[in-house]
Structures are given as C-alpha cells and as structure tokens.
C-alpha positions, 0 to 999 in steps of 0.5 A: 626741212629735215631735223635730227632726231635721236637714236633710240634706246636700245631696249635691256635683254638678259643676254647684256649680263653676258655679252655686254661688257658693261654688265659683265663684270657686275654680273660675274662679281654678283655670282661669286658673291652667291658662291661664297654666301652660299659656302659659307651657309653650307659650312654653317648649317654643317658645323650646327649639324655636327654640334648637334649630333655631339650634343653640343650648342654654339653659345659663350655662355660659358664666359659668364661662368667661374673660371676658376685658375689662376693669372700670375700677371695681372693689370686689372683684379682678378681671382680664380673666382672670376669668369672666363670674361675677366680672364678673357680681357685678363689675356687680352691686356697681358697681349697688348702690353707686350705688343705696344712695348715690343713695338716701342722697343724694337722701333727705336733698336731697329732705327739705331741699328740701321742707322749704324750698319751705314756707318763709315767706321768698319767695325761698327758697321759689320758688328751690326750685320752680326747682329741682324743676321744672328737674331733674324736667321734663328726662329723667334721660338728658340729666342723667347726659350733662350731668354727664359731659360737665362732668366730662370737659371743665371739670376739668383735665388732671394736667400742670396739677397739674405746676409748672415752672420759676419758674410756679406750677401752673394747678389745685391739689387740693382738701381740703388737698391730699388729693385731685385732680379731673381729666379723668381721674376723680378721686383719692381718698385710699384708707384703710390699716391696719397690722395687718389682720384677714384674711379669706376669699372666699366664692364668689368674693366676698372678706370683710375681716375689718377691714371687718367690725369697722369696720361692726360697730362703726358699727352697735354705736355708732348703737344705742347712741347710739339706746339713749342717745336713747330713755332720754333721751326716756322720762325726759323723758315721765315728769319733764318734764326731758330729760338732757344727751345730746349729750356721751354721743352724740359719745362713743358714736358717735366713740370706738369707731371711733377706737380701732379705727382706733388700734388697726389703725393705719388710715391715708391713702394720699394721691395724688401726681403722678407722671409724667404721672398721680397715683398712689396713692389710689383713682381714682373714674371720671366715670362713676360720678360723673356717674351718682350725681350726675344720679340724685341731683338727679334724684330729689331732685325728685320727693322734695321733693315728696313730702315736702312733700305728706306736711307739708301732709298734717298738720293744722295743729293740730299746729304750732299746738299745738307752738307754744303749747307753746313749741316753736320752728319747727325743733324743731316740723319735727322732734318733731311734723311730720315723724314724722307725714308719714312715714305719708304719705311712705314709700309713695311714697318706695318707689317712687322708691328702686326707681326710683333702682335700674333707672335705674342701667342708664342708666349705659351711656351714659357707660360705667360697667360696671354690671350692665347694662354686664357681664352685659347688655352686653359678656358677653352679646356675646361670649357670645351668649347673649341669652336666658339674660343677660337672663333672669338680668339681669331676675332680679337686677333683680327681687330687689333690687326686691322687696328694697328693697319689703320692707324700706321696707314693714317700716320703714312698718308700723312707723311706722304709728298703732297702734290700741289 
C-alpha cells in the first residue's frame, strides 16, 4: 500500500529576496529604509561638521539663559529677566490661545454661513456667496494687516475718554461702561476672587487651583446636561413623547458655576481712566485681536463651504421625509441634516483647524509675539542658534498638528455609520 507524503520544503536561497515575490516587497521596504538612515546620518554628520568649522556646538543651552525682552501679552508671569524657556512657552500659549479661539469662532461663523447660502431667500443667500468669495480670494496676510490697521487708526486715543470742563467726552466705553477700545488695545474687565484656592508651578508653568475648579465645574455641568439630553432623547425613542429639559439644562449648566463664584467671591476689576491711560482690567493687544479676528473671517470662508458641500452630500430624501413627519425646516437642519453632513465635513474640516494653527505665525506681521515671534524671532537672534530654534519650532509645530489630527480623527470615527 502506497501512502502520501508531503512535498518538501523548499530550502531559502538569497536569490528569493529578488525573484520571489513574497520577499520582494520586504526586501525592497528594508533598502529604502537604509537609503534614508543613510541620508539623514550623512545630513547629520555634515550639519556637525559645518558647526564645527564655524565654531559652533549643537546644544539648547541657551534656553536656560536670560532673555532679556519683553512680552507685551502674557497668560503666565514673566520678565525680561526670565529665560528663553519661559519666553519659549510664553509664545507657545500666545499660539494656542489664538488657535483654540480661532477654531471656536470660525466653526460656529462657518456653519452659520453655510447654512445660509442655502437659503430660499435670494438676498440672504448671494449676501453670503459675497461674503465667501471676498475673504477667501484675498491672502489671510492682507486681512490680519487690514484688521490692525483699522484697530490701531479708527479707535480712539484715552484722552478722548477724559471729559473737560462743561464738554462731554468725544468716546465713551462700551458694554455698560465695562470696557474701553482705544488705539492702544482694548481693556477688559479681569476677574477676582476673595478666597483663592492656591496652586503651584510645574516646570516653570503655574497651576490655579481656582481656575481648575472653574474648568472642572463647566466640564462637570456640560456632561450632566449631556446625561439630561440623552435620557431625554431615549425616553423619546421609547414613548414618543420628549420631556421638558430646558429648565433641568439652564439649572445644570448655570447653577454650579454661580455658586462656585459666590463661594469664591469672584468679582470684576473694571478699568478706569487714570492719567493719560486706563488702568486695571486686563489690556487685549491689537495684535491679537487682529490676528484672531482675520483668521477667523479667513477660515470661516473656507467652512461654509464645506459645510455646505457636506448638506448637498445628503439625499434629499432625508429632508423630504423630516418634513412629512412634521419636522419644521430648523429642527430639520438640526435632528436629520447636520448629524449626517458631518460624515462629510470633518475630514476636511481637519485640515482647516490645522491650517488656523500655522497661520498663526503670520502674526509676526503685526508684532503679537507667538511662538514664531519668541523662539523663531527675537530668541533665535539674540542667540543665534538658527539650527536648534527652528529644529525646536518645527517640532512644536508638529506636535500640535498631529495632536489636532488625532483628536478630530477620533471625534470622526465616532460619527462614522456603524455597520451592524
């Protein structure tokens, strides 16, 4: 009786890397990797030698070191005595303050606005075209320049706030007197407490015991207003009739974060004209102004659109349907189009948040000290370490991309059609 056996094994020669194609692509991934090490040791051994020759050491030293300018705008203390560091993370947060309100901003005009250019009124609609075509066709450069300008030479200088003898002032300030635009900046109120919570710094970088119980509290009362909503929305699905929420929401989101502030007894530093400037309150640059507002008209432009790419993406069906239900045309917008578009608007929205963030170096232009400004400007220098600041800028600027990237890519997968 004859048995079976199996066929041998075919022994490994080196020829398989080449020929056999289940080596191939292995092999031909393992010699572009060694091309690229071997670059990118070259480029290095090259940049040392040339440091070298120029008696120059690749070290960030220097960050340790006085820096000796000023910051005009500042979230954390700092000094001309301060190091290039704190000046560093000075410019960083100027950076993300800008770039997390610009976001913010140019999101909720941009869905406005493309919601608007599909209006059925004529002259609502063409208003908004305008007003996409006009702030998307002009470089975000010319609008930042622009804004400044306005600010700087419309607003009025503080003596003009000053009354004399038997004239009234030629400008008065805004919001019940709380706050005054001049040519200067603009004075805000700045907000107080009695009883602070202390804190402490880490690494250079001070933590507000009572801005952490503010911030914990907002984020405690939107997930329980979230909680509200969602209960509410089950209950809905199961017996077709929604619950009253709104007095629950207003109670879940506002009493928590009066309270605190009773408790800490947070009040309002106005500013008030004294001399020949207002004192008190906190003063918000021009250049920060103009940055913020230029970037957010900017990119709202280039949301609309996608916002309204992202409705036209959904079926008609939907709306049609919405409405044969009893929907009205705003609760439509909201319930059935919108949590559909957003399949199709976050991808691109992705980059236009990242796009806000780098363009916020163009605020060199006006002078608002970001981290362009402090780390790729005046540190760099004073320093002259070109290599090592702009190794570090590129760094930073690389982890808040990939940052914003993979957050927004988590929000998408989560809006993403399940498949059951």
């Amino acid at each position: 009786m004859a048995l079976a056996h199996d066929a041998p094994k075919e022994s490994f020669r080196l020829s398989m890397l080449i020929y056999d194609t289940r080596y191939r692509a292995i092999t031909i991934q393992v010699f572009v990797l060694i091309l690229v090490a071997a670059f990118f040791a070259w480029l290095l051994n090259n940049t040392i030698e040339n440091l070298a020759i120029r008696g120059k050491e690749f070290n960030y030293g220097f960050l340790w070191q006085r820096a000796g300018y000023d910051i005009g705008q500042q979230l954390i203390p700092y000094t001309n005595d301060s190091t290039h560091f704190r000046a560093l993370l000075i410019g960083l947060l100027n950076t993300l303050a800008v770039a997390v309100l610009g976001c913010i901003f140019a999101t909720l005009l941009g869905v406005l606005i493309g919601v608007l250019r599909l209006s059925k009124n004529w002259l609502v609609s063409r208003l908004m075209t305008v007003y996409v075509e006009v702030f998307r066709n002009v470089p975000v450069l010319l609008w930042i320049l622009l804004a400044y300008v306005v600010l700087s030479e419309v607003t009025p200088s503080p003596r003009d706030f000053k009354a004399a003898e038997g004239v009234e002032p030629a400008a008065s300030m805004v919001l019940g007197g709380t706050v005054a635009i001049t040519n200067r900046g603009t004075n805000i109120p700045a907000p107080l407490v009695d009883h602070s919570l202390g804190g402490f710094e880490i690494g250079g970088i001070p933590v507000n015991f009572t801005v952490l119980a503010f911030i914990a509290v907002m984020i405690a009362s939107f997930w329980a207003n979230a909680r509200i909503l969602t209960a509410a929305r089950l209950k809905q699905e199961a017996t077709g009739d929604r619950p009253t929420t709104w007095w629950k929401s207003l109670l879940v989101l506002f009493a928590p974060i009066i309270a605190l502030s009773l408790v800490l007894g947070l009040h309002w530093d106005i500013p008030a004209l004294a001399g020949f400037n207002f004192k008190g309150g906190i003063l918000v640059a021009h250049s920060f102004t103009a940055l913020l507002v230029a970037l957010t008209l900017y990119t709202s432009a280039f949301i609309a659109e996608i916002v309204r790419a992202g409705i036209l993406a959904i079926s008609k069906g939907q709306s049609e349907a919405a409405f044969a239900l009893g929907l009205r045309p705003g609760r439509t917008m909201q319930l059935v189009i919108l949590p559909q578009a957003l399949r199709v608007i976050i991808p691109p929205l992705i980059s236009q948040y990242l796009n806000i963030t780098k363009n916020t170096s163009l605020g060199i232009a006006v002078s608002y000290l970001d981290l362009r400004g402090t780390l790729g400007g005046i540190s760099l220098n004073q320093t002259g370490r070109e290599l090592e600041c702009m190794l570090l800028m590129m760094a930073i600027y690389l982890t808040l991309s990939l940052t914003i990237s993979t957050v927004m890519n988590f929000y998408n997968k989560s809006v993403q059609l399940k498949v059951r």
